[in-house]
C-alpha positions in Angstrom: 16.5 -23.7 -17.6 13.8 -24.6 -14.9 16.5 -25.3 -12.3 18.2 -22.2 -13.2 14.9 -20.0 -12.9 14.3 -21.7 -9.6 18.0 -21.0 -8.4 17.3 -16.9 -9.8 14.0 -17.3 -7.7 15.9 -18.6 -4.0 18.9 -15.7 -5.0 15.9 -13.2 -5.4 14.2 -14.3 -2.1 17.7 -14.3 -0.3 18.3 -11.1 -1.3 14.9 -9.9 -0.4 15.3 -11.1 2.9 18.6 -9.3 3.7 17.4 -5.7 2.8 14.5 -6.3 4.7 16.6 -6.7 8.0 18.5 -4.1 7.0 15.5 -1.5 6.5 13.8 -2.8 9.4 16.2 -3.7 12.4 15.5 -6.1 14.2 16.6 -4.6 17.9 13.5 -1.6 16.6 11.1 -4.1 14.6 8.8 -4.9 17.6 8.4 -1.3 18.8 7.8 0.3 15.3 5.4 -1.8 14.0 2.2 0.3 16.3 0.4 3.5 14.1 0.4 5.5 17.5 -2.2 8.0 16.8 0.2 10.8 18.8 2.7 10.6 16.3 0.1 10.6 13.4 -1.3 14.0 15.1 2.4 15.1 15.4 3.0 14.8 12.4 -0.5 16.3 11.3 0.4 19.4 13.4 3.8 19.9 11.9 2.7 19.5 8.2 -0.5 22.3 9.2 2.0 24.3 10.8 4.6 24.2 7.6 1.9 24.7 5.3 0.6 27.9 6.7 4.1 29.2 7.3 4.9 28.5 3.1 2.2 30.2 1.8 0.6 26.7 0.6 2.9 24.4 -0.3 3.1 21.2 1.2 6.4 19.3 3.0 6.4 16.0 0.4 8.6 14.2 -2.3 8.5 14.8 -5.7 6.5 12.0 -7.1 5.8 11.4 -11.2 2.1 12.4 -11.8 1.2 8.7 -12.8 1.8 7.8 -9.3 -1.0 5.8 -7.8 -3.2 8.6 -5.7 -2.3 6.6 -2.6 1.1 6.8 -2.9 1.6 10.1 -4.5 2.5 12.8 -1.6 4.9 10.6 0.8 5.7 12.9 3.7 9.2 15.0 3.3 9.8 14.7 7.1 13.7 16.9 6.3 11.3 19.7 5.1 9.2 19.6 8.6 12.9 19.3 10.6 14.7 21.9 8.5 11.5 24.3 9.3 11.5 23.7 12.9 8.6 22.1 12.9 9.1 18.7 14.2 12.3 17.5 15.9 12.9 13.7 14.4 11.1 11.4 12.3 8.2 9.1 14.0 10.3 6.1 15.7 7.5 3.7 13.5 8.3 6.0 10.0 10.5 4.4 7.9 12.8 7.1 7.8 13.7 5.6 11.8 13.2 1.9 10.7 9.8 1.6 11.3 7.4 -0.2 9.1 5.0 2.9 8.4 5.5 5.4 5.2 3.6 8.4 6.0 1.9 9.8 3.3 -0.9 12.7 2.7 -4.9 12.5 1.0 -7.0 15.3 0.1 -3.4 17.3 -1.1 -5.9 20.3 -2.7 -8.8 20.5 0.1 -7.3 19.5 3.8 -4.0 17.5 3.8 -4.4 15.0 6.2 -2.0 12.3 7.1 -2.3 8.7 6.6 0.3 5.4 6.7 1.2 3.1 4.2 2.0 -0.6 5.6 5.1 -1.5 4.3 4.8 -4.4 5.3 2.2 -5.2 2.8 4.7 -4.2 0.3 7.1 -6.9 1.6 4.9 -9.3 1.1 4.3 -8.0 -3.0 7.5 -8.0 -3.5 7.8 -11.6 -3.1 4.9 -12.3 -5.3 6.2 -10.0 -7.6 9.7 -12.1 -8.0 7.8 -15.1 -8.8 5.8 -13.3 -11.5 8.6 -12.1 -13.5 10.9 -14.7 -13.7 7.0 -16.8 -14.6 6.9 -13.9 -17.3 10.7 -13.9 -18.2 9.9 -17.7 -18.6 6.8 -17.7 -20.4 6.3 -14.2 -22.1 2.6 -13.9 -20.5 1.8 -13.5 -16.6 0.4 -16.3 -14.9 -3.2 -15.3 -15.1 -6.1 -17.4 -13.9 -9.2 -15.8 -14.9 -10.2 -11.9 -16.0 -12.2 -10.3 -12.7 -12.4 -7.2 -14.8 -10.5 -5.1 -17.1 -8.4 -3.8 -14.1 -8.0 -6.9 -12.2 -6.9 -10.7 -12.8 -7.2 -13.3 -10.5 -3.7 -15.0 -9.7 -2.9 -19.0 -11.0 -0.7 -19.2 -7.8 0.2 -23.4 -8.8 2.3 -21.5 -11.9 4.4 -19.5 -9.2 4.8 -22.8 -7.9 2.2 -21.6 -4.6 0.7 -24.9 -2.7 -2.0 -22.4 -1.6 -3.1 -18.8 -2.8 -1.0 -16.3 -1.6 -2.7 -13.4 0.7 -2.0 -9.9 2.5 -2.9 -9.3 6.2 -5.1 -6.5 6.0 -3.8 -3.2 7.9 -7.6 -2.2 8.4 -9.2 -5.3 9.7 -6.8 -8.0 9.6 -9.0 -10.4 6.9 -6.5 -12.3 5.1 -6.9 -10.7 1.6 -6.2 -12.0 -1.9 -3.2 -10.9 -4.0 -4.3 -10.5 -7.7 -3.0 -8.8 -11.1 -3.1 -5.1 -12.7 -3.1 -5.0 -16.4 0.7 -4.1 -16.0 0.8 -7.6 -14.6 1.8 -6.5 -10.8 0.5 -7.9 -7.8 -1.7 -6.3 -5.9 -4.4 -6.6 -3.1 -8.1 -7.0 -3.4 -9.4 -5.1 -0.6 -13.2 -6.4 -1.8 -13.7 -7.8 1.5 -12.7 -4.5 3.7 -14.3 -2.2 1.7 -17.4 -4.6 2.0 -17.0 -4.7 5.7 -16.8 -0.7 6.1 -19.6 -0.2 3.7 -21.8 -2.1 6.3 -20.3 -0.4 9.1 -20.4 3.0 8.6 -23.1 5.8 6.7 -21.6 6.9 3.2 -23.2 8.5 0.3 -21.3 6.6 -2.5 -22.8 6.0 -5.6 -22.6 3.5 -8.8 -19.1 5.2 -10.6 -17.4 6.7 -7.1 -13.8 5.3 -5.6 -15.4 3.6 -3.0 -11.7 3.1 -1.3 -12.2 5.9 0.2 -14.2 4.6 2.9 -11.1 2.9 3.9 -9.4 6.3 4.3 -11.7 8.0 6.2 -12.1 5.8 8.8 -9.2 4.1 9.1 -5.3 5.5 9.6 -4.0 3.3 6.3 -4.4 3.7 2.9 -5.5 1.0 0.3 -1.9 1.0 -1.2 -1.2 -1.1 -4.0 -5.0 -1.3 -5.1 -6.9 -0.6 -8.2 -10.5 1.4 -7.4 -13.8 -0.2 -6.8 -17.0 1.1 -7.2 -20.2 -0.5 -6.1 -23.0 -2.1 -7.4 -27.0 -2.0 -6.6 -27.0 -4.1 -3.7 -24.4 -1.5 -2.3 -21.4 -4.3 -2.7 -17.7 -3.3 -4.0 -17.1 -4.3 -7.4 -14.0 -3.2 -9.3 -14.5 0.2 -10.8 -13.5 -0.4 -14.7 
């Protein structure tokens, strides 16, 4: 059984690696991988543009309302062509191969655009592998220790991990940790950013706010594939339960 989970595991990772070549090509890799900020105010111009010419509504996917608030308005860029109101897709979107998934925050008060690192979800998906067939295995996800009741820190020896696996930050490039949701995904702990921004720049959070939005307003990413954090009395992020 072990050396048939571990044969699953190389199949998975194979397989993993061929579809990323394939979304990303690797003649376009190198040149899509920059968030120019021309092509973010483009594409901010296009989607103010469409909005005021539709009465309101806004060029993005359908998305079920469960949808994690960072990743629920990805950017319909064949509603802003159709309209006239942008000629292609951003070379670094990947709709053109790129590595970037443009997506929109503050939907109801002033739509602005923002990127989703995909690569970051590369390197999830590869966690994520390990914890099912750990789960598929064992029945229980390989959890270490409870960090609240919306995060779990990761036992990376179970997935078979020499060292603790991590995400290179799209905001400051720390090496961040992966842990656990309660639905058992992984996910990053953006502690460490949000602690760096909070020292950086003025806010006016409080004890109960979604302090990731520090990370938004200053930055051109999004905190994909994150749980919220709130913070404490000495002003440091601590997960929002």
């Amino acid at each position: 059984m072990f050396k048939k989970n571990i044969a699953i595991l190389v199949l998975l990772l194979l397989i993993t690696n061929l579809l990323t070549g394939c979304l990303y090509p690797q003649e376009r890799r190198s040149e899509n991988q920059v968030p120019y900020l021309d092509q973010l105010q483009s594409v901010q111009s296009a989607v103010d543009q469409y909005q005021e010419a539709s009465g309101g509504l806004l060029p993005i996917k359908d998305r079920d309302m469960d949808t994690p608030i960072y990743q629920k308005y990805p950017i319909d860029f064949n509603k802003l062509m159709h309209a006239r109101f942008l000629q292609d897709a951003p070379g670094n979107a990947f709709e053109s191969g790129g590595v970037f998934l443009y997506v929109l925050v503050n939907v109801e008060t002033e739509p602005t655009v923002k990127l989703i690192d995909l690569r970051v979800a590369e390197q999830l998906r590869e966690v994520n592998l390990r914890i099912n067939i750990y789960r598929n295995q064992h029945r229980f996800s390989p959890v270490k220790e409870m960090l609240s009741n919306t995060a779990f820190r990761l036992d990376h020896e179970k997935l078979n991990y020499d060292t603790a696996p991590y995400i290179v930050s799209p905001f400051t490039g720390n090496n961040l940790p992966v842990i656990i949701d309660t639905s058992g995904n992984a996910i990053v702990d953006y502690s460490m950013d949000i602690y760096e921004y909070l020292q950086s720049n003025d806010h006016q959070f409080e004890t109960g706010d979604d302090v990731r939005d520090i990370l938004v307003e200053h930055s051109v990413f999004v905190p994909a594939f994150s749980v919220p954090y709130t913070i404490d009395e000495n002003n440091e992020p601590i997960f929002l339960n």
